[in-house]
SESE-645575 format. One record per residue (C-alpha): residue number from 1; x, y, z. Coordinates in Angstrom, 2 decimals. Example, Ala and Ser with C-alpha at 12.3 -4.5 7.8 and 13.67 -1.06 7.14 Angstrom:
2
{1; {12.30; -4.50; 7.80}}
{2; {13.67; -1.06; 7.14}}
END
This chain:
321
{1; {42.45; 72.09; 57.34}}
{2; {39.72; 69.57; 57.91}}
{3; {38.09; 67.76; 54.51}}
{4; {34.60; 67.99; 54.33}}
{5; {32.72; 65.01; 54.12}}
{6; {30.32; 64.17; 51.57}}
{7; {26.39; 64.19; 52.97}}
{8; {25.46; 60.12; 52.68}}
{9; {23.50; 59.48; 49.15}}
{10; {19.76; 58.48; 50.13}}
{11; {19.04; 55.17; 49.89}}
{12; {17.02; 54.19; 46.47}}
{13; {13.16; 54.19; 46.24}}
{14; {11.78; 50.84; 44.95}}
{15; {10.49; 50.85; 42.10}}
{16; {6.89; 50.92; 41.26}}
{17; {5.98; 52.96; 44.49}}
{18; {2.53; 51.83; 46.01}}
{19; {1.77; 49.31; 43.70}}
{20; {4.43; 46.73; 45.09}}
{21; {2.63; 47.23; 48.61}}
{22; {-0.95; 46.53; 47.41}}
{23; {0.82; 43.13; 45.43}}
{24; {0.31; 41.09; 49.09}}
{25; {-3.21; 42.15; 49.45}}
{26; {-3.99; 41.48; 46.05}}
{27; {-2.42; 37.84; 46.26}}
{28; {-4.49; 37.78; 49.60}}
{29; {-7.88; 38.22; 48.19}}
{30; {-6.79; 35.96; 45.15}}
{31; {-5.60; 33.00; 47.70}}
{32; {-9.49; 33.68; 49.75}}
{33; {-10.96; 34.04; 46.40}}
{34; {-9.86; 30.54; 45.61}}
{35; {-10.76; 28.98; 48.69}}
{36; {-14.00; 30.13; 48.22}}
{37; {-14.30; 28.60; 45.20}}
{38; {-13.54; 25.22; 46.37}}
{39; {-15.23; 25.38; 49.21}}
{40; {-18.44; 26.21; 47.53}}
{41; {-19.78; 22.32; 46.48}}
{42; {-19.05; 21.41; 49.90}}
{43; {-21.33; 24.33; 51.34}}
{44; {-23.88; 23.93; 49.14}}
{45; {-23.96; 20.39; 49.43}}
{46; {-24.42; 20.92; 53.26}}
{47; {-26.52; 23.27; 52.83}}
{48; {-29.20; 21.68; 50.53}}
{49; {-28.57; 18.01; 51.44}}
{50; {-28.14; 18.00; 55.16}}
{51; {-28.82; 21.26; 56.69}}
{52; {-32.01; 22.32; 55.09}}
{53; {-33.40; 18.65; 55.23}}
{54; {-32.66; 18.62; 59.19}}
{55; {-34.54; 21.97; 59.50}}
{56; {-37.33; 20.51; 57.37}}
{57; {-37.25; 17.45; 59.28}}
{58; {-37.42; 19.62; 62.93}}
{59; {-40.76; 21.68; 61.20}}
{60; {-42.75; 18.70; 60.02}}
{61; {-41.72; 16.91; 63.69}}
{62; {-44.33; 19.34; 64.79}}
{63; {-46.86; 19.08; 61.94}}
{64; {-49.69; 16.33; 61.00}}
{65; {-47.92; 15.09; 57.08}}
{66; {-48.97; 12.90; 55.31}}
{67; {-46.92; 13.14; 52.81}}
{68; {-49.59; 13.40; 50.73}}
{69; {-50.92; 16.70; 52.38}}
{70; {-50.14; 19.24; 53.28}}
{71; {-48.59; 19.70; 56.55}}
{72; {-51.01; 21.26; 59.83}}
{73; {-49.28; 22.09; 62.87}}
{74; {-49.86; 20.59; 66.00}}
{75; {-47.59; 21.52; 68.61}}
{76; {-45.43; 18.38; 70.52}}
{77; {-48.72; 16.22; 70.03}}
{78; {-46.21; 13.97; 67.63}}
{79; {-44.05; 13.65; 71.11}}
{80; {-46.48; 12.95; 73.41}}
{81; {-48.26; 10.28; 70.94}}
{82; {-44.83; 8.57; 71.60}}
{83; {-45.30; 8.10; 74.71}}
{84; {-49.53; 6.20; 74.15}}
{85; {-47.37; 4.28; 71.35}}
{86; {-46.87; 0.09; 72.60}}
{87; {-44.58; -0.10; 69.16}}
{88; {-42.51; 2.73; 70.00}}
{89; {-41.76; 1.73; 73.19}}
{90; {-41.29; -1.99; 72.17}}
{91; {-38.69; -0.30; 69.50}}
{92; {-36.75; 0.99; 72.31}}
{93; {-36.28; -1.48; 74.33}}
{94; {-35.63; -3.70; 71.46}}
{95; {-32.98; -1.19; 69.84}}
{96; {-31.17; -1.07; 73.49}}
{97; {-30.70; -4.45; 73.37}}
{98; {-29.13; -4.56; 70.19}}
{99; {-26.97; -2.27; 71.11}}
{100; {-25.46; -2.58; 74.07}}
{101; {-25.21; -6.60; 73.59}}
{102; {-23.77; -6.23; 70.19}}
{103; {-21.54; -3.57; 70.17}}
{104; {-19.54; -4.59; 73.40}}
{105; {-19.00; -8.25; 71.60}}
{106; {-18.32; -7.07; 68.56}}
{107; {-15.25; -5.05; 69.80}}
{108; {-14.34; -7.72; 71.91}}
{109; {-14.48; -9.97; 68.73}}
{110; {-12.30; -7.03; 67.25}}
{111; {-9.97; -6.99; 70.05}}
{112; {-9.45; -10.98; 70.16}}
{113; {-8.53; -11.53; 66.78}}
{114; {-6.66; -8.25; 66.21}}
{115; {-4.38; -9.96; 69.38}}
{116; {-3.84; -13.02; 67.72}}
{117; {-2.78; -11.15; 64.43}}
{118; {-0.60; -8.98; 65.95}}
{119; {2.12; -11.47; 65.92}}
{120; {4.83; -11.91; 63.45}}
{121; {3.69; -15.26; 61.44}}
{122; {3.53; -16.41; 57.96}}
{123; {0.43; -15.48; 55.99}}
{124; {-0.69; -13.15; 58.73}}
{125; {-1.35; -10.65; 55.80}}
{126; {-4.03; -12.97; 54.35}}
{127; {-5.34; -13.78; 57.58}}
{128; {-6.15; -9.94; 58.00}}
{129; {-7.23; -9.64; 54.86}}
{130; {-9.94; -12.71; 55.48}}
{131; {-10.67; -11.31; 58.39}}
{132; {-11.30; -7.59; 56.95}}
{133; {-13.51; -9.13; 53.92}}
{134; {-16.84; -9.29; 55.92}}
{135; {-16.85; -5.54; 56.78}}
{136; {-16.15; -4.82; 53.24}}
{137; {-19.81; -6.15; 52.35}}
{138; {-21.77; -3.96; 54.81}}
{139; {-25.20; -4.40; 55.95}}
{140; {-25.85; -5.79; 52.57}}
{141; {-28.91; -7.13; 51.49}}
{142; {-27.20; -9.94; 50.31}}
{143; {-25.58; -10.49; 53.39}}
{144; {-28.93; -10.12; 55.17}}
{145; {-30.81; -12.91; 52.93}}
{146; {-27.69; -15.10; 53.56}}
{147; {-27.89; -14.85; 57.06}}
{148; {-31.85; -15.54; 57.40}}
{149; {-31.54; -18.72; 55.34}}
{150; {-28.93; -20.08; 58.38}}
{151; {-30.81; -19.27; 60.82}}
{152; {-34.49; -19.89; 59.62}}
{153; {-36.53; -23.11; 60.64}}
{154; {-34.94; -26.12; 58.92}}
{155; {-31.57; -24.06; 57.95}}
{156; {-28.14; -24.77; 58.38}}
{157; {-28.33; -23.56; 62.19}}
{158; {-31.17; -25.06; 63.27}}
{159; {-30.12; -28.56; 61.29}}
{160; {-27.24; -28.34; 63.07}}
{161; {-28.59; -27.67; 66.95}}
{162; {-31.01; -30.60; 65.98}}
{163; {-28.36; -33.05; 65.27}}
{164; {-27.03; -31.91; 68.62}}
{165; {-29.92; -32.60; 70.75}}
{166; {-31.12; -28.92; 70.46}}
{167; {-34.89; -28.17; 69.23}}
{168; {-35.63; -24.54; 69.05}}
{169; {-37.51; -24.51; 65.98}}
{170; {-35.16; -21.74; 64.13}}
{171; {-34.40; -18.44; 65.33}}
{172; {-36.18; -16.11; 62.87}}
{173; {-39.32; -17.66; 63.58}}
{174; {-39.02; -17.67; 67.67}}
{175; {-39.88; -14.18; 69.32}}
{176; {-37.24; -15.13; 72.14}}
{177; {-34.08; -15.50; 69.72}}
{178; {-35.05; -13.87; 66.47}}
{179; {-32.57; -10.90; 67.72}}
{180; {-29.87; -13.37; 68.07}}
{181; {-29.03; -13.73; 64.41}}
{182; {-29.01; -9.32; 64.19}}
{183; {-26.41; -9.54; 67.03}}
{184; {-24.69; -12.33; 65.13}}
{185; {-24.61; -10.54; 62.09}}
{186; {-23.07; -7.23; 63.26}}
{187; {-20.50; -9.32; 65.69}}
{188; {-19.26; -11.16; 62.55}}
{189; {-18.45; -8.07; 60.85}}
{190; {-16.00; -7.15; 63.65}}
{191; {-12.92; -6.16; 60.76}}
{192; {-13.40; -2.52; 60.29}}
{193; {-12.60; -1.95; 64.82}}
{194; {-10.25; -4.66; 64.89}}
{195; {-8.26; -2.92; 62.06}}
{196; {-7.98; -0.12; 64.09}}
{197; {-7.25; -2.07; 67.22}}
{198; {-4.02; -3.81; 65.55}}
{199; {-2.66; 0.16; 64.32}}
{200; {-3.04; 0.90; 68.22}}
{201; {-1.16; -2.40; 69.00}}
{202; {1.29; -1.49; 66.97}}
{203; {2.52; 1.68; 68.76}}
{204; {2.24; -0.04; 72.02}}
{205; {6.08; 0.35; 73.05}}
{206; {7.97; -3.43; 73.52}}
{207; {9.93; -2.00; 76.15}}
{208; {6.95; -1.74; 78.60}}
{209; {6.04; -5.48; 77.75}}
{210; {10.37; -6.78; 78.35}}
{211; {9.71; -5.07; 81.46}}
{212; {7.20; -6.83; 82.41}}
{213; {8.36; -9.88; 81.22}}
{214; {11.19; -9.33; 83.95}}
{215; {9.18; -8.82; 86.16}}
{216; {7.62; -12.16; 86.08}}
{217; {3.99; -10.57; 84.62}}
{218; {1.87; -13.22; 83.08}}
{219; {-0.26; -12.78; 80.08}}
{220; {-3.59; -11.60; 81.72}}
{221; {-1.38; -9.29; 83.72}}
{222; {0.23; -8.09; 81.24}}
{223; {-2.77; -7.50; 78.91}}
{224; {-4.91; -5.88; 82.14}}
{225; {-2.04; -3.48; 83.22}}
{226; {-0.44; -2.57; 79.67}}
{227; {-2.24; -3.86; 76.74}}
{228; {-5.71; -2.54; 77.57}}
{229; {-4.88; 0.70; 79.02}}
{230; {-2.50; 1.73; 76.71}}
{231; {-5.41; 0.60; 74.17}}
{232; {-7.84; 2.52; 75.96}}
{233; {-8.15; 5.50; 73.50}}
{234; {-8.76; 3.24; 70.77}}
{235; {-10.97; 1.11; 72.69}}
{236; {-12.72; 4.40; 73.35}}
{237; {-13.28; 5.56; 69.84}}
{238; {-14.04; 2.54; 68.24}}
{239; {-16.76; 2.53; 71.03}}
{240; {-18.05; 5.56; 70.06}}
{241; {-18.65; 4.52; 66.65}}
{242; {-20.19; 1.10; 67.17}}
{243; {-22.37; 2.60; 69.27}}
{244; {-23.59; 5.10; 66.96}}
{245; {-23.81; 2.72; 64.02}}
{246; {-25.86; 0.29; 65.76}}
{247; {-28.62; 2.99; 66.89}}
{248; {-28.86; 3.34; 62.96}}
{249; {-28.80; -0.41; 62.00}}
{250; {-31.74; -1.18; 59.90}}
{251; {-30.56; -2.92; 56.32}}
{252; {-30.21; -6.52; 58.60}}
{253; {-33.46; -5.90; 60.67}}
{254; {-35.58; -5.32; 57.30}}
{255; {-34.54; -7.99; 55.39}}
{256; {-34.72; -11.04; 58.27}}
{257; {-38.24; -9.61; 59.79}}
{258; {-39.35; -9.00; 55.87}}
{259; {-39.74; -5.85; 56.80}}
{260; {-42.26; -5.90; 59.92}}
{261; {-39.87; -6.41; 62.50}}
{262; {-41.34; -9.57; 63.70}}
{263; {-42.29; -11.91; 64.89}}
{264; {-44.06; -10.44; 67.42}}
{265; {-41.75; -7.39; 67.03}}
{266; {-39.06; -8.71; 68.55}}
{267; {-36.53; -7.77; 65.60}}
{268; {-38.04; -3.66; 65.24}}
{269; {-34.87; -1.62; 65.45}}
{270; {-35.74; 1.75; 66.10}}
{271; {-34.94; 2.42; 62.70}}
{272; {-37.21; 0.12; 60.92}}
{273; {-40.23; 0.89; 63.10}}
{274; {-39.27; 4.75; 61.77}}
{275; {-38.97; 3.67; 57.86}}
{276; {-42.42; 2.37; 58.52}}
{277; {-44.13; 5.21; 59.76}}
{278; {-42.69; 7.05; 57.14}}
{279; {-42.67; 5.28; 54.13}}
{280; {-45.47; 2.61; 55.34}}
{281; {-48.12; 4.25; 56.85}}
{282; {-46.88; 7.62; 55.22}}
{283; {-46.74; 9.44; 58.69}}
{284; {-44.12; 11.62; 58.14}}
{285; {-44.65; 14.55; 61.06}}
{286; {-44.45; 11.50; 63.43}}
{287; {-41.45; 9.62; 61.82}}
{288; {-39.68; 13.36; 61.82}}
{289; {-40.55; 13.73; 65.15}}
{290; {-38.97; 9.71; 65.76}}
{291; {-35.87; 10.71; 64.15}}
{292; {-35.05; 13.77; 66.37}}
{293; {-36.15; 11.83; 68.83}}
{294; {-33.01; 9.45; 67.61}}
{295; {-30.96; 12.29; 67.26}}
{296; {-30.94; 13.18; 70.73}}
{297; {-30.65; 9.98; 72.08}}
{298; {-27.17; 8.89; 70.04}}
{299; {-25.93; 12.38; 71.47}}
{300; {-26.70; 11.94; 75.01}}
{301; {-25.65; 7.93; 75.13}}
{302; {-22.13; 9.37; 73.09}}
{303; {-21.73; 12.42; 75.79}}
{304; {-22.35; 9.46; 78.77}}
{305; {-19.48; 7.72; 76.93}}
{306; {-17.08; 11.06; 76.54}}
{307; {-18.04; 11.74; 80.45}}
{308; {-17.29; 8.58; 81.41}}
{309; {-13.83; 7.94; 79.50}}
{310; {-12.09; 10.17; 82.14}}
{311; {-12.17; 7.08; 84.28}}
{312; {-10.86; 4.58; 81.99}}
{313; {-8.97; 6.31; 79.27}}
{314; {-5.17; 7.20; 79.90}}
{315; {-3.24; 9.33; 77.16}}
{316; {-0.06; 8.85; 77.80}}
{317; {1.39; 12.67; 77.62}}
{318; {-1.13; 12.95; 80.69}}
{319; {-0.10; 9.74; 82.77}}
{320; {3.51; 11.28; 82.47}}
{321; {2.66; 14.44; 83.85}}
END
């Protein structure tokens, strides 16, 4: 006779039924909830301090503000006035100088010294640090007065030339080399790229540069066909922000031209001819307009420079595929 089997005993419900399932989307809305929260100062921040100032800024580029009145519309005549304006244009040309002299010695300032310290020596940790220490001050004022007082008439620079046989009656006085000390100044603070150059020298492999010790590669050849390409994407981005910082330089310009950009305007930075119409003259819809102006310059000049690393910049997951 065949035993009957028991029917199998259901399986136990869990306890507390649908309130275990809504747990999860309870801690869900508690974890948002809280990211909310601490994201809040950080939108409101960029939404009172940068964002709503930048569509301020973009309304009064199109108004007549004084500052002192109120603001009247009038269209993209702020724009064209740019283009009737000698000062403006004088700006330009002086800012382009600035920074496409400066910035390409000041990263190969960088580059140069962060070579040198990349080798294993005594006291090559206070050498970087001595080297670093100039960045650390900025575009100080401080900095700035230094700097005019070497290279004013009768300073330590032009004292020195004269001993030499060199006459140029100082540089911050002469229209054709008072943008030599600016360029000076921002070379000399080369510390902040060249840090960043020695971290990419560091992950430079040492097998690529045995190999081409065996292969009899000197030390331009080696630097030109592994150093500086392998560099290249730090090359590139410290590029990017040099450039960028330099359309913005203004701290040096002010304090060596006293604030006029002379003489004969041969020190106004695009920036300091805009904190005079602004702050000077109190032409605010114009100096809004200028600084959009700006805006769109440092992004087309940055996108030239993202086009253009294609050429020049190798990654090395991509040069292995």
């Amino acid at each position: 006779m065949a035993q009957a089997t028991a029917p199998p005993r259901p399986l136990p419900r869990p306890r507390g039924g649908a309130t275990d399932h809504a747990r999860p989307a309870r801690r869900r809305r508690s974890t948002a909830l809280s990211a909310h929260v601490f994201l809040a100062p950080w939108l409101i921040g960029m939404i009172a301090l940068t964002l709503g100032p930048m569509l301020t800024s973009l309304y009064l580029s199109f108004t007549d503000y004084g500052l002192f009145t109120s603001p009247k519309w009038v269209g993209l005549a702020n724009y064209r006035y740019m283009l009737e304006d000698d000062r403006f244009l004088a700006s330009i040309g002086v800012t382009l100088r600035y920074v496409f002299v400066g910035a390409p010695l000041k990263l190969a300032a960088a580059l140069a010294v962060a070579l040198l310290l990349n080798r294993a020596r005594r006291g090559v940790g206070l050498y970087r640090a001595a080297f670093y220490a100039p960045s650390l001050l900025g575009a100080s004022v401080s900095v700035a007065l230094v700097w005019r007082s070497l290279f004013a008439t009768d300073g330590f620079t032009d004292k020195t030339l004269g001993s030499l046989g060199i006459h140029l009656g100082g540089f911050t006085d002469n229209p054709d080399y008072a943008l030599y000390p600016l360029i000076t100044l921002t070379v000399w603070q080369f510390g902040a790229p060249m840090v960043i150059f020695l971290a990419g020298l560091k992950q430079i492999p040492r097998e690529l540069y045995e190999a081409a010790s065996l292969d009899g590669a000197g030390r331009a050849r080696t630097f030109l066909s592994i150093t500086l390409p392998m560099l290249s994407p730090v090359l590139f981005f410290n590029l990017v922000l040099e450039i960028i910082n330099s359309f913005q330089s203004f701290t040096s310009a002010f304090v060596i031209s006293n604030g006029g950009g002379g003489p004969a305007d041969s020190t106004l930075l695009y920036s300091l001819y805009l904190y005079e119409q602004a702050f000077t003259n109190f032409h605010m819809g114009y100096a809004s307009a200028m600084a959009w102006v700006l805006l769109i310059v440092i992004a087309l000049v940055t996108a030239i420079v993202f086009r253009t690393s294609r050429m020049w910049v190798h990654y090395g997951q991509e040069d292995a595929s």
